[in-house]
LOROMI-367331 format. One record per residue (C-alpha): x, y, z. Coordinates in steps of 0.25 Angstrom, whole numbers, plus 5000, padded with zeros to 4 digits. Example, Ala and Ser with C-alpha at 12.3 -4.5 7.8 and 13.67 -1.06 7.14 Angstrom:
! residues 2
<torba x="5049" y="4982" z="5031"/>
<torba x="5055" y="4996" z="5029"/>
This chain:
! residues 81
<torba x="5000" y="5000" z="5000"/>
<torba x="5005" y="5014" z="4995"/>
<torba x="5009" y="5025" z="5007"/>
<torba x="5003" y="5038" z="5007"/>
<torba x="5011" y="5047" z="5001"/>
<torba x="5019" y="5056" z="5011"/>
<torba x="5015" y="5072" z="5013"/>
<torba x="5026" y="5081" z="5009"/>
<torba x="5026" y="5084" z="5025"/>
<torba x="5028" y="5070" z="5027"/>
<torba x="5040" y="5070" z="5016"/>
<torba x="5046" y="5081" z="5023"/>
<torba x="5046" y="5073" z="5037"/>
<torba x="5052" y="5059" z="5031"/>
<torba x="5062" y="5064" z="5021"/>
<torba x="5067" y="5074" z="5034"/>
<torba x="5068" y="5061" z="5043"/>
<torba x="5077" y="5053" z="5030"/>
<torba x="5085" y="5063" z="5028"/>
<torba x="5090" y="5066" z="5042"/>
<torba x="5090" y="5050" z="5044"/>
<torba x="5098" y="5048" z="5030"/>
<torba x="5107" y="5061" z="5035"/>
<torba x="5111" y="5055" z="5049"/>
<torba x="5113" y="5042" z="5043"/>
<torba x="5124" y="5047" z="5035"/>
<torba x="5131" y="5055" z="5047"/>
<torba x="5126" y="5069" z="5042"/>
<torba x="5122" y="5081" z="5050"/>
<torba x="5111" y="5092" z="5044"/>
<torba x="5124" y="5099" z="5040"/>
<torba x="5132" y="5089" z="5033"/>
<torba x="5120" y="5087" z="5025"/>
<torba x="5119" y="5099" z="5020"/>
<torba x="5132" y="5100" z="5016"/>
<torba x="5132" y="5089" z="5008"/>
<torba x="5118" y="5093" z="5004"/>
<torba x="5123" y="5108" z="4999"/>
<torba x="5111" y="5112" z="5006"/>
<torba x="5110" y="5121" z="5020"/>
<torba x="5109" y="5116" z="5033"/>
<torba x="5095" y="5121" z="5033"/>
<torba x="5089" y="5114" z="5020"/>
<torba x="5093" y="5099" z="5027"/>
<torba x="5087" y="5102" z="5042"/>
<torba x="5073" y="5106" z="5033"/>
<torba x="5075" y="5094" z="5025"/>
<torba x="5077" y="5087" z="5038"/>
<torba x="5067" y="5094" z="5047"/>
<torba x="5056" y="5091" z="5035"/>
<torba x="5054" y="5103" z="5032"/>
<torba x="5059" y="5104" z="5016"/>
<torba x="5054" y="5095" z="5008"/>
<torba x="5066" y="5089" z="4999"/>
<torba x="5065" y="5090" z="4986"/>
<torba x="5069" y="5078" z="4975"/>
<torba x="5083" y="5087" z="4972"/>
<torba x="5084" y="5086" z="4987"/>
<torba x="5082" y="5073" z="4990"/>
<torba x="5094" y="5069" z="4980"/>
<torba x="5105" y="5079" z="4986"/>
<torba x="5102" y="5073" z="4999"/>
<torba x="5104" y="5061" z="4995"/>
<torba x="5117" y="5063" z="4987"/>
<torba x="5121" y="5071" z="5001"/>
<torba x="5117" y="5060" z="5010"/>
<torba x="5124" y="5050" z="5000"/>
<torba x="5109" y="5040" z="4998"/>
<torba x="5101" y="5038" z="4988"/>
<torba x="5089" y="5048" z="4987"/>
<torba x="5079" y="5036" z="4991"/>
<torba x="5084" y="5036" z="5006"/>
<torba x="5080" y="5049" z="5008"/>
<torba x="5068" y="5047" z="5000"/>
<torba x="5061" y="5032" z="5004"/>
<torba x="5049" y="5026" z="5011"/>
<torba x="5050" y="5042" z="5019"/>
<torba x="5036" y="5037" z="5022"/>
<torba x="5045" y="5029" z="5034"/>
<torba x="5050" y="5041" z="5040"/>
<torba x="5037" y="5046" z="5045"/>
């Protein structure tokens, strides 16, 4: 049986949850991120806190940051709520 699809709150909460999950994983602070990231300390802690909704051009610098495949950040985030 299909899942509802989430809200775009809901996508906002679940990706935050992966992303800081997937960053600690790999030993990273906020800042290290966003230096690999070439982004400001300020755009990961909203991606991280949920409250930026990441875009598909976002998704994949992330992941080439975080050195994963974009699908780990991406996944079943249905399981993170």
């Amino acid at each position: 049986m299909a899942s509802n699809p989430l809200s775009s709150e809901q996508v906002k909460k679940a990706f935050s949850r992966r992303l800081v999950a997937v960053r600690k994983a790999k030993g990273l602070t906020q800042h290290d991120l966003s230096d690999e990231f070439h982004t400001s300390l300020r755009t990961v802690s909203q991606l991280e806190r949920g409250l930026s909704e990441p875009r598909l051009s976002t998704i994949l610098e992330l992941a080439r940051s975080l050195q994963v495949e974009p699908n780990v950040l991406v996944d079943d985030l249905n399981k993170e709520l």
